[in-house]
C-alpha positions in Angstrom: 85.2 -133.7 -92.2 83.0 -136.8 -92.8 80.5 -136.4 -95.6 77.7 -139.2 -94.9 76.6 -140.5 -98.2 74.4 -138.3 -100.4 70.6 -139.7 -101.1 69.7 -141.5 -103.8 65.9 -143.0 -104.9 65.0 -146.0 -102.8 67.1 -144.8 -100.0 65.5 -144.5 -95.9 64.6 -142.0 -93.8 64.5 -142.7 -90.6 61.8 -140.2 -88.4 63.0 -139.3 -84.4 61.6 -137.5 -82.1 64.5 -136.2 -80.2 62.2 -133.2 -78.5 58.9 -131.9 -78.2 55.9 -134.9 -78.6 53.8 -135.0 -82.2 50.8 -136.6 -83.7 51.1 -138.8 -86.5 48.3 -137.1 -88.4 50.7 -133.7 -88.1 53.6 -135.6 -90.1 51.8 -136.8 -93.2 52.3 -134.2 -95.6 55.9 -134.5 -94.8 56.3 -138.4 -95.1 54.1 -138.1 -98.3 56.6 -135.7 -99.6 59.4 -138.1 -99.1 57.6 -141.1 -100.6 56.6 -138.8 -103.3 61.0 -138.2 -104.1 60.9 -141.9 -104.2 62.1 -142.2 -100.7 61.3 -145.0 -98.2 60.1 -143.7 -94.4 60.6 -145.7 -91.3 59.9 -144.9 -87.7 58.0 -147.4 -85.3 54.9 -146.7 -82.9 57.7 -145.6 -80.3 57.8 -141.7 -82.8 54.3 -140.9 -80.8 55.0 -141.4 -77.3 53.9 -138.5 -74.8 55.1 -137.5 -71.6 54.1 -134.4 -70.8 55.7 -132.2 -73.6 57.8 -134.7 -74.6 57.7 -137.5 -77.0 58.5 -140.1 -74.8 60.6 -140.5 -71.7 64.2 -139.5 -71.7 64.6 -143.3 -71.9 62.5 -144.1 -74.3 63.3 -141.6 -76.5 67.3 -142.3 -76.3 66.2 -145.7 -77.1 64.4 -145.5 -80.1 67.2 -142.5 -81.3 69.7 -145.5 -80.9 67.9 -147.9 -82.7 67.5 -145.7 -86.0 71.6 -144.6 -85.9 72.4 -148.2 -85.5 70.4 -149.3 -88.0 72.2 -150.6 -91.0 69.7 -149.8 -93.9 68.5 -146.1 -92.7 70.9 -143.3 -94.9 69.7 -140.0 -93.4 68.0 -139.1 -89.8 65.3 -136.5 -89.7 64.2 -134.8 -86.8 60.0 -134.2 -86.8 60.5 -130.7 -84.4 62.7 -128.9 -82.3 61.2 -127.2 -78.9 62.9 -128.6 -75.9 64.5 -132.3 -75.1 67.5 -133.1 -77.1 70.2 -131.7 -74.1 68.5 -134.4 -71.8 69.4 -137.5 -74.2 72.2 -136.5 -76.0 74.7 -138.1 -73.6 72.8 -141.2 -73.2 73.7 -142.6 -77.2 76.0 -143.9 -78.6 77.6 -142.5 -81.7 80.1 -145.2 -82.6 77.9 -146.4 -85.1 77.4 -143.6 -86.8 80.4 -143.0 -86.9 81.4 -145.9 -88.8 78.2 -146.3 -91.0 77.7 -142.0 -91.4 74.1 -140.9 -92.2 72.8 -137.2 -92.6 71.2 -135.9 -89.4 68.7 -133.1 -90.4 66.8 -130.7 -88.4 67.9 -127.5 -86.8 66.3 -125.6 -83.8 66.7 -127.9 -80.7 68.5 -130.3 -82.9 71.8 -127.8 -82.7 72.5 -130.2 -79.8 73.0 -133.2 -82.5 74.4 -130.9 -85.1 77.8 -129.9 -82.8 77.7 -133.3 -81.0 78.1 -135.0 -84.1 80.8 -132.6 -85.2 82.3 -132.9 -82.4 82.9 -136.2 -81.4 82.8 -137.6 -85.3 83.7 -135.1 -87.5 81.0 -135.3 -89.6 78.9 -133.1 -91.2 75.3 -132.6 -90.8 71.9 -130.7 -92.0 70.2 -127.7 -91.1 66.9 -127.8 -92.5 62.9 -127.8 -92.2 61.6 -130.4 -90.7 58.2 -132.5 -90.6 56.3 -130.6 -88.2 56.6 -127.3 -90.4 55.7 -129.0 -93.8 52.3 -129.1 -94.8 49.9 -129.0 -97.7 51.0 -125.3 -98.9 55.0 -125.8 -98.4 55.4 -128.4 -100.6 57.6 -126.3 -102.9 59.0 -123.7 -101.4 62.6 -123.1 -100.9 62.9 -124.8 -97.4 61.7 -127.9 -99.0 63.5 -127.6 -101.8 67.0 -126.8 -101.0 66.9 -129.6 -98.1 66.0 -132.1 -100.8 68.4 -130.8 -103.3 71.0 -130.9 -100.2 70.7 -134.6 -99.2 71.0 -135.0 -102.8 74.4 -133.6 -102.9 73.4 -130.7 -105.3 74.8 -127.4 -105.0 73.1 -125.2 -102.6 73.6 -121.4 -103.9 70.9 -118.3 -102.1 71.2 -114.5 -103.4 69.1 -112.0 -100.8 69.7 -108.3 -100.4 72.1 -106.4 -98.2 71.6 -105.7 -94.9 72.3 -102.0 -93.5 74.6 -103.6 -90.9 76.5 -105.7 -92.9 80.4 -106.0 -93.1 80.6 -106.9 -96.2 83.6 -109.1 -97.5 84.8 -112.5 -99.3 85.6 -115.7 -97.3 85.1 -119.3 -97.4 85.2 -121.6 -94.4 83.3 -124.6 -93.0 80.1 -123.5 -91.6 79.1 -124.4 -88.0 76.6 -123.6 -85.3 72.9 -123.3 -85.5 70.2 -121.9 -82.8 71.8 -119.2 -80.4 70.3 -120.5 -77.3 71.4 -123.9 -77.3 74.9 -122.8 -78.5 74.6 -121.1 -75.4 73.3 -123.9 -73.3 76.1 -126.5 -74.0 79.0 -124.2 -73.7 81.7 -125.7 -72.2 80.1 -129.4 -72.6 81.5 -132.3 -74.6 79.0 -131.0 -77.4 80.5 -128.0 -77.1 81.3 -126.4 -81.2 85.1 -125.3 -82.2 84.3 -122.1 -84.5 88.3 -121.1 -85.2 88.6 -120.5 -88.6 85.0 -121.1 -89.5 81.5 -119.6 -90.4 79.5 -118.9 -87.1 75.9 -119.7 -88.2 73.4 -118.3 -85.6 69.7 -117.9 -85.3 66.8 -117.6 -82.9 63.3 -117.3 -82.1 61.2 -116.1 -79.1 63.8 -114.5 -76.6 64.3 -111.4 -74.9 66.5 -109.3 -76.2 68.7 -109.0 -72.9 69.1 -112.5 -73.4 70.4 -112.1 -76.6 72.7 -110.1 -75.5 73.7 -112.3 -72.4 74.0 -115.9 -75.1 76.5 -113.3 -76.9 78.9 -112.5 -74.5 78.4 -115.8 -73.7 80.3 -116.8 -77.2 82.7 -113.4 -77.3 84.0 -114.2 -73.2 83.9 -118.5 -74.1 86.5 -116.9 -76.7 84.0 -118.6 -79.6 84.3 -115.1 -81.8 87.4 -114.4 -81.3 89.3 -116.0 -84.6 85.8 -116.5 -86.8 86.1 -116.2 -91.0 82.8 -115.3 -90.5 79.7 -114.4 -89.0 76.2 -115.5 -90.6 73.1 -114.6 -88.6 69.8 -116.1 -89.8 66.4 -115.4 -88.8 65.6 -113.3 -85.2 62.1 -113.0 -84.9 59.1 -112.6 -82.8 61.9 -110.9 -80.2 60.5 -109.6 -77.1 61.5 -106.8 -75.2 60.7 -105.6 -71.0 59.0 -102.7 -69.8 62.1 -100.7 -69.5 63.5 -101.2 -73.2 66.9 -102.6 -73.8 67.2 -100.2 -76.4 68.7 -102.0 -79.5 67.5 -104.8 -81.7 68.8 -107.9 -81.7 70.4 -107.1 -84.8 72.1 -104.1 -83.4 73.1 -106.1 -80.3 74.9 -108.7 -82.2 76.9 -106.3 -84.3 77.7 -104.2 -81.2 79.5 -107.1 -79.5 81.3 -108.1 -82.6 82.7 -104.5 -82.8 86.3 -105.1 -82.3 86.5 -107.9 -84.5 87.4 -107.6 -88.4 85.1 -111.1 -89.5 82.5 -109.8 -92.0 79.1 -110.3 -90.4 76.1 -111.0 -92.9 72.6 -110.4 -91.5 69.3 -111.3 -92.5 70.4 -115.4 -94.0 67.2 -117.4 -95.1 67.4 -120.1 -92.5 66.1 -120.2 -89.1 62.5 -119.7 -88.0 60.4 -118.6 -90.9 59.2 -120.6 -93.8 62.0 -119.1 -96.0 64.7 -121.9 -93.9 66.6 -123.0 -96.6 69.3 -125.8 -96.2 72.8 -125.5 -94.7 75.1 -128.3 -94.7 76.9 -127.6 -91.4 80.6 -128.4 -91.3 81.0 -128.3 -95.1 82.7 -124.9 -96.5 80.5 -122.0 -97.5 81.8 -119.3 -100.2 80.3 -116.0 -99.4 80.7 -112.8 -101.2 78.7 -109.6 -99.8 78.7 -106.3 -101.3 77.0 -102.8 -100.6 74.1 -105.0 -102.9 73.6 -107.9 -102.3 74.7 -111.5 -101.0 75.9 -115.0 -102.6 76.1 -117.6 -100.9 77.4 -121.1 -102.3 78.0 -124.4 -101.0 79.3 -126.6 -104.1 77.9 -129.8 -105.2 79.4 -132.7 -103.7 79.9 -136.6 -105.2 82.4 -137.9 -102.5 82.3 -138.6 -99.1 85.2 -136.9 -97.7 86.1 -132.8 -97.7 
């Protein structure tokens, strides 16, 4: 696994808008933030483009995604918002360069897309994280913010939270991969498509009908994606709806019921995902994680070099 560089003061940021459209005034906290760590922010008028929900044409967007991972003095990539978009452009860029010149691509949501296409066809890890559009005035110092700088900074990233009554608890340590549960779902069996064998299936999601939770997982257990997992992590699920008939379990209850037969530990309730508690993963670097009847401890050491 490639480890882009980690971020030092005077590096560049460069802002995309891979998905859903945003206004400028909406990003300032977050580009003050970064000029506040002593980092330089680049994006061109191109980051505001609207059409319809999108920021930009498929085109247009692809374009300007191109120009920021071919350009030679930009060392990480961050994503403003998630929503909807990034399946439509992925296969129009490009990754050769960033192959060659790695930088860290952050985000998470609809940016899953970029996370496993960039481990996939590069090897290279990437970062789930906050992003602009959630970053304002009263989350400057939370944990979200913090951990994500502290990540690109190549410090370690360690998170303690209490049990979960459906834990399997356990002791393993294994590259992490994965990210949001529906667009796991939605490039199954693409050329973005994730390899989880031997590895720490990260999942989370937000918004969705609990039949469709359970549909996205038998989705991964029949594509064969559970099957030989160290691991299972499962973020945040919330704001989960439910039909007039009830489904009858939570979406809790419906992941640990179609991992069943398997022996992976399974650790519920991870600070990362939808919430303002969405503290950094760096995906495809290992994770050490030790659960117990009490509690959780999660670690992902502090890194100087650029290979694992």
């Amino acid at each position: 696994m490639i480890i882009p560089p980690f971020l030092k003061e005077g590096d560049t940021i460069g802002i995309i808008a891979p998905a859903r459209r945003m206004d400028e005034q909406d990003l300032i906290p977050a580009f003050d933030l970064l000029r506040n760590e002593g980092f330089n922010v680049f994006y061109d008028e191109r980051l505001f483009a609207k059409e319809h929900r999108f920021a930009g044409s498929d085109d247009l967007r692809a374009e300007y995604i191109q120009s920021i991972l071919d350009h030679p003095d930009i060392q990480a990539i961050w994503c403003v918002r998630g929503g909807y978009g990034s399946v439509r452009i992925i296969d129009k860029l490009d990754f050769s360069g960033l192959c060659k010149h790695p930088k860290w691509l952050c985000g998470y949501s609809d940016v899953t897309v970029f996370h496993e296409h960039i481990h996939t066809c590069c090897d290279m890890a990437t970062l789930h994280c906050e992003m602009p559009y959630h970053i304002n005035d009263s989350h400057l110092r939370n944990e979200a913010v913090v951990t994500m700088l502290d990540a690109l900074r190549g410090k370690e990233l360690r998170y303690e939270f209490p049990t979960h009554p459906l834990n399997r608890p356990g002791d393993f340590s294994a590259p992490v991969v994965g990210g949001n549960i529906s667009i796991l779902y939605s490039i199954n069996g693409s050329r973005s498509d994730l390899d989880t064998a031997g590895k720490i299936l990260f999942i989370e999601d937000l918004d969705e009908y609990l039949y469709h939770i359970d549909r996205m997982m038998y989705c991964l257990k029949r594509s064969g994606k559970l099957k030989n997992l160290s691991g299972l992590l499962v973020g945040h699920l919330n704001d989960m709806r439910d039909n007039p008939v009830p489904f009858g379990h939570t979406a809790e209850e419906i992941i640990a019921e179609c991992c069943a037969e398997y022996d992976f530990p399974i650790i519920f309730n991870f600070p990362a995902g939808h919430l303002p508690d969405n503290r950094a993963i760096r995906m495809g670097c290992p994770m050490t994680v030790s659960c117990t009847a009490e509690s959780v401890i999660t670690t992902q050491k502090a890194l100087c070099d650029n290979l694992i």
